[in-house]
Phi, psi and omega in degrees: 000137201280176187255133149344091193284103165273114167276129203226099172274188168065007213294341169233040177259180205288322184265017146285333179260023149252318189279326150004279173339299185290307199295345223247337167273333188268332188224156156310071221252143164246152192221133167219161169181183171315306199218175169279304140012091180311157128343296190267021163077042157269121170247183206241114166000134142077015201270125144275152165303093173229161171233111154325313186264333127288033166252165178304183210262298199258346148271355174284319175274330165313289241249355200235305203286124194096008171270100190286350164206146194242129163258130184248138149213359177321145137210167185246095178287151184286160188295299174230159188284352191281153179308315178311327221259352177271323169289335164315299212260331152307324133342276168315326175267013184264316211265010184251297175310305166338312180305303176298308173293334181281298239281319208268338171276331189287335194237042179057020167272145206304305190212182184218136174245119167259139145276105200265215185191156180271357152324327164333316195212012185328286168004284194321337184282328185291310196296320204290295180316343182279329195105342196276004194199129184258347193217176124245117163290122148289354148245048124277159207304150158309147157197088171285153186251340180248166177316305202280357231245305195285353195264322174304318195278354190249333167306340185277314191272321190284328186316314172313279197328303158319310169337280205273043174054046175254352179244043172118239172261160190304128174256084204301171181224157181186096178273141161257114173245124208264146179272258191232102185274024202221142167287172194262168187224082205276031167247023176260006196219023157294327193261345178269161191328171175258346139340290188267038153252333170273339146338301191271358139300313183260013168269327166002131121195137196303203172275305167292345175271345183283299194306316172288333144332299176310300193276020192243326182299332197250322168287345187291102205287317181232130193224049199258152192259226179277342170220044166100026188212124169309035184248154180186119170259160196214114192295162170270085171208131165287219200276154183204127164300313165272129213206137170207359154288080187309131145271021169323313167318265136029290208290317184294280185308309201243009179072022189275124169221099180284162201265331194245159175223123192290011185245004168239317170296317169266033148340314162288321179288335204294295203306316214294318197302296202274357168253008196284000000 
């Protein structure tokens, strides 16, 4: 059976190099970005050199054509924390994501896997911590407290649009909003509330469950929703004991079942943190 021809931007960024493993055994994989290079000056097998957003119309198509699935993980970081210089560049990853979705419609590709964030909707975490609230839902309204938070949620809304067939034929989509895609390091939450430790327990997810998130994401032949459009958002968390990212959805639609839970992996830092 021939493999999935996958595209991959952003292709030496941090949730890219957790996806890498999987993707380089599973699929018919192409890679691009800015540079070859990790951050941290590593470089990464096979990368070609591209700018989503400067490159031409016919090198976009050299690289999008015969790909059945595009994965985004490209981003533009701002130059500086001022609010302009975060909206700007945020701008720029909207014109960016934009990009991606026409070229991947122009050019027969089935579908696009974004990488969002739950920044999306960040706002919602102040009522949970309050008590006033047990859950967040992807269908619930956005509601970012940040630039980046607003550039995702627009990624999301344009996704739709693509989506539901109004620029032609349907283009699926599937945002993914990753939580806390790192292990935790309780000795950075020693001295702080005790909120943003747990926080960071129920946003977890481990490495094998971001993969499998991914490819379940990218593999799943139908994902049209109750009234036919291929669309869908899905939090990035693993089985977490504590829990305020529903992934039901998730559970539902691509059949995702994570493996891991951050009150078992980190058992110790738990007991020690949470009995203080």
């Amino acid at each position: 059976m021939a493999k999935l021809r996958v595209l991959l931007t952003g292709a030496t960024g941090y949730i890219a190099g957790q996806l890498l493993p999987a993707f380089r055994e599973r699929y018919d994989l192409r890679l691009i970005d800015t540079r070859q290079e990790t951050r941290a000056g590593q470089a990464v097998e096979g990368v070609e050199v591209l700018d989503l957003l400067s490159a031409s119309s016919a090198d976009l198509q050299a690289i999008f054509t015969g790909v059945d699935v595009v994965v985004h993980s490209a981003y533009h970081r701002p130059d500086a924390s001022d609010p302009q210089s975060q909206y700007d560049a945020e701008c720029r990853n909207i014109d960016m994501m934009q990009r991606v979705y026409q070229t991947a419609l122009d050019h027969d590709v089935r579908r696009v896997v974004a990488a969002s964030t739950n920044q999306a909707a960040k706002w919602y975490e102040q009522p949970y911590f309050a008590g006033l609230r047990d859950r967040v839902s992807p269908e619930d309204y956005p509601r970012p407290d940040n630039f980046y938070g607003w550039a995702k949620a627009a990624y999301e809304s344009l996704g739709f649009l693509y989506a539901c067939g109004s620029l032609g034929r349907k283009l699926e989509v599937i945002q993914l909003r990753i939580v806390v895609p790192r292990e935790i390091d309780a000795s950075k939450f020693a001295d702080l509330p005790r909120h943003r430790y747990v926080r960071e327990l129920a946003g977890y997810i481990s490495e094998r469950d971001l993969q499998q998130l991914f490819c379940k994401s990218i593999e799943t032949l139908q994902i049209d929703d109750e009234y036919g459009v291929p669309f869908h958002i899905f939090y990035g968390v693993s089985n977490n004991a504590r829990t305020f990212w529903s992934i039901a959805n998730a559970r539902r639609v691509i059949g995702y079942q994570p493996q891991d839970d951050s009150e078992t992996r980190f058992a110790t830092d738990v007991a020690r943190l949470m009995s203080r």
